[in-house]
C-alpha positions as CSV (number, residue, x, y, z in Angstrom):
1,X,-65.1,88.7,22.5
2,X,-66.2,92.1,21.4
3,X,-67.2,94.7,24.0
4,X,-68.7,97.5,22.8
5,X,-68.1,101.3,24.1
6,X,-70.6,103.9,24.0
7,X,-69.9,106.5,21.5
8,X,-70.8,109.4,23.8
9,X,-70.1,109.9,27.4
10,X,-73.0,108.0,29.2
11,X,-73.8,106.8,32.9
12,X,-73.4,103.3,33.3
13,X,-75.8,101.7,35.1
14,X,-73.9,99.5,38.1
15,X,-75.3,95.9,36.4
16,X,-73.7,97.1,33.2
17,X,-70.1,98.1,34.3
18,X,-70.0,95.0,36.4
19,X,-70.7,92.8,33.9
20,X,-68.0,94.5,31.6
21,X,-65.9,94.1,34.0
22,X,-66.4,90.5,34.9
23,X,-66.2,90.1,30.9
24,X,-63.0,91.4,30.7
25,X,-61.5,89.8,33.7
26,X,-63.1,86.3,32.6
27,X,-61.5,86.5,28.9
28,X,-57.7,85.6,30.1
29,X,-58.4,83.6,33.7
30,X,-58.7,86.1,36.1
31,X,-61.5,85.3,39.2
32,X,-62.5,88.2,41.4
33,X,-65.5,88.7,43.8
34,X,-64.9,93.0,43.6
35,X,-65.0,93.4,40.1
36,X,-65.8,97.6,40.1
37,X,-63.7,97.9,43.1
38,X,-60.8,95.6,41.9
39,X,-58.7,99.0,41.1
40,X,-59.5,101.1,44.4
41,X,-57.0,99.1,46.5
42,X,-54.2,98.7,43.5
43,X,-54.6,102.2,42.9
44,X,-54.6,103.3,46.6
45,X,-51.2,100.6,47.3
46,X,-49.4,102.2,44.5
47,X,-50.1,105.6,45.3
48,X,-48.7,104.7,49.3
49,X,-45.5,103.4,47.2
50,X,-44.7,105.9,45.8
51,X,-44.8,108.2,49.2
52,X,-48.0,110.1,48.6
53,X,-49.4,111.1,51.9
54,X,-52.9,109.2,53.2
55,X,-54.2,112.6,52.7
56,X,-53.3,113.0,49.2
57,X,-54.7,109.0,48.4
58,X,-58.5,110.0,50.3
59,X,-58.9,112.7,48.0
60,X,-58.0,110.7,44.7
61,X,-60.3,108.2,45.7
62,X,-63.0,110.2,47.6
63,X,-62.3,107.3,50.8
64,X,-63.3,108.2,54.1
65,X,-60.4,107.3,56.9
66,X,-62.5,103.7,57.4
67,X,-62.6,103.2,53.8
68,X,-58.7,103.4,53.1
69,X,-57.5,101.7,56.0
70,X,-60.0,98.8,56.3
71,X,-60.3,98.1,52.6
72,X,-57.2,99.3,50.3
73,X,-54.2,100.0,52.1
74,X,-51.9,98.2,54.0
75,X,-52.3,98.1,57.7
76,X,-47.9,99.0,57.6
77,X,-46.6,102.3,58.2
78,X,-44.2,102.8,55.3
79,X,-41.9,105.5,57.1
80,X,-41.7,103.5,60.3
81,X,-41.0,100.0,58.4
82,X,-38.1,102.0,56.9
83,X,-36.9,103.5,59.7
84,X,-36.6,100.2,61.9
85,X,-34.9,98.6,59.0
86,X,-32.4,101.4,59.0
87,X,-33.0,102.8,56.1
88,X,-33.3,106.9,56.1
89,X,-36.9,108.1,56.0
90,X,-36.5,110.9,53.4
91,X,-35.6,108.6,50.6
92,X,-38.2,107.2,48.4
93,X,-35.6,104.1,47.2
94,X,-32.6,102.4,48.7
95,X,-30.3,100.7,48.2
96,X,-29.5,97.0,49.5
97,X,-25.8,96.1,49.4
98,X,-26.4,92.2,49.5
99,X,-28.5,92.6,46.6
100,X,-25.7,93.2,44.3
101,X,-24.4,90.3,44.1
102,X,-26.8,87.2,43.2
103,X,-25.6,83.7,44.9
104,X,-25.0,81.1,43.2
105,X,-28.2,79.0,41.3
106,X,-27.4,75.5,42.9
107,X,-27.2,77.3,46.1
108,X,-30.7,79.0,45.9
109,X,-32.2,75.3,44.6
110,X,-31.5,74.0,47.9
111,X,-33.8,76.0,49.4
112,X,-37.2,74.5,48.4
113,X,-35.9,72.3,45.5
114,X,-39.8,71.7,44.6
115,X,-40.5,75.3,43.5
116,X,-38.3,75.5,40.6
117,X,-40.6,72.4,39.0
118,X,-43.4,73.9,40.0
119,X,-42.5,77.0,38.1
120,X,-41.5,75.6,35.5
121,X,-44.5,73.4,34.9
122,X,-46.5,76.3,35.7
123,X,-45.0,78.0,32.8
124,X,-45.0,75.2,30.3
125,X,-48.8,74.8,31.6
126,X,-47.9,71.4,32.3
127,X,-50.1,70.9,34.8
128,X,-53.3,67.9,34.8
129,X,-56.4,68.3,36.7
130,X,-55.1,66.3,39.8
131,X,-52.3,69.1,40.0
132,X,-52.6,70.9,43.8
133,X,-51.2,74.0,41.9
134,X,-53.2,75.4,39.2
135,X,-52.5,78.5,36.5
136,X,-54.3,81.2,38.6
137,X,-52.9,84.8,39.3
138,X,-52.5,84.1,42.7
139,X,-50.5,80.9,42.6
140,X,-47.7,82.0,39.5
141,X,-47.4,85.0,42.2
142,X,-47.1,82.7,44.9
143,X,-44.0,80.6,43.1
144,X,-42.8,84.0,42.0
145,X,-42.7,85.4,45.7
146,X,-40.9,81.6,47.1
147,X,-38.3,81.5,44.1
148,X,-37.4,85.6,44.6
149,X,-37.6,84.7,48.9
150,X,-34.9,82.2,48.3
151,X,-32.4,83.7,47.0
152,X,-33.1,86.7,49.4
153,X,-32.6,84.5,52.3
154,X,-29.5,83.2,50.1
155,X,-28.4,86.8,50.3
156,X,-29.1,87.6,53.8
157,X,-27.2,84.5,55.3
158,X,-24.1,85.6,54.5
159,X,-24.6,88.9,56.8
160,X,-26.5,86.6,59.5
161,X,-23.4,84.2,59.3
162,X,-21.4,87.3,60.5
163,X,-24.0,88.6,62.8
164,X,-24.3,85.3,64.7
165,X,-21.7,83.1,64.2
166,X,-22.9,80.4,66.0
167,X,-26.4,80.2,64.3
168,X,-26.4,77.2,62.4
169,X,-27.2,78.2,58.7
């Protein structure tokens, strides 16, 4: 597919960008309802990452207060999350001690022994039409997010073990 650009700076007419948009997004599987508004709320989320302060985000956007907070950021205050974890406020990064160490693979697979065949098939693209789990965006993050939550919990069960000794892990 060849887009074309326009060889002088031009307005764009909303129809137009849209439909360049939807072009673009269409060509490698990607399915989205706000296709000229798909990078407000990436662009908002990374800039709240990174620490820059709501006021700083408005004005690179041009968002009203309603705007931001009903549309593109999270409804979590960063600083507080932080804080209640016990991590210092000041920092941007931190460190987690339990992450240094990864735990063993046949460990992690006991924790939903499924998803490892489900990512694997997703990446082989394996997958027939009857499949409940299809090649979307959404759903290789999903596995992602299940295979990286289990060996987190993997992680974090040694600590509770200590914590609570008589939880039964």
């Amino acid at each position: 597919m060849k887009i074309k650009l326009p060889r002088q700076a031009q307005e764009w007419s909303y129809f137009s960008h849209r439909e360049s948009i939807g072009n673009a997004f269409s060509s490698p599987g990607i399915r989205s309802i706000k296709n000229t508004h798909i990078n407000c709320g990436s662009s908002a989320r990374m800039a709240g990452n990174v620490c820059a302060n709501v006021d700083q985000i408005l004005r690179q956007g041009r968002w009203n207060n309603t705007t931001i907070n009903g549309a593109y950021l999270t409804n979590l205050p960063r600083e507080l999350v932080r804080s209640r974890a016990g991590f210092p406020t000041h920092y941007r990064f931190f460190y987690l001690a339990c992450a240094a160490l990864n735990p063993p693979i046949s460990l992690c697979k006991k924790l939903f022994p499924a998803i490892g065949e489900w990512h694997d098939r997703l990446v082989a693209k394996e997958l027939s039409l009857g499949d409940p789990i299809q090649p979307t965006v959404a759903e290789n993050a999903f596995v992602q997010v299940i295979m990286m939550f289990r060996e987190t919990f993997t992680q974090d069960s040694v600590l509770m073990m200590v914590l609570r000794p008589c939880y039964p892990i």
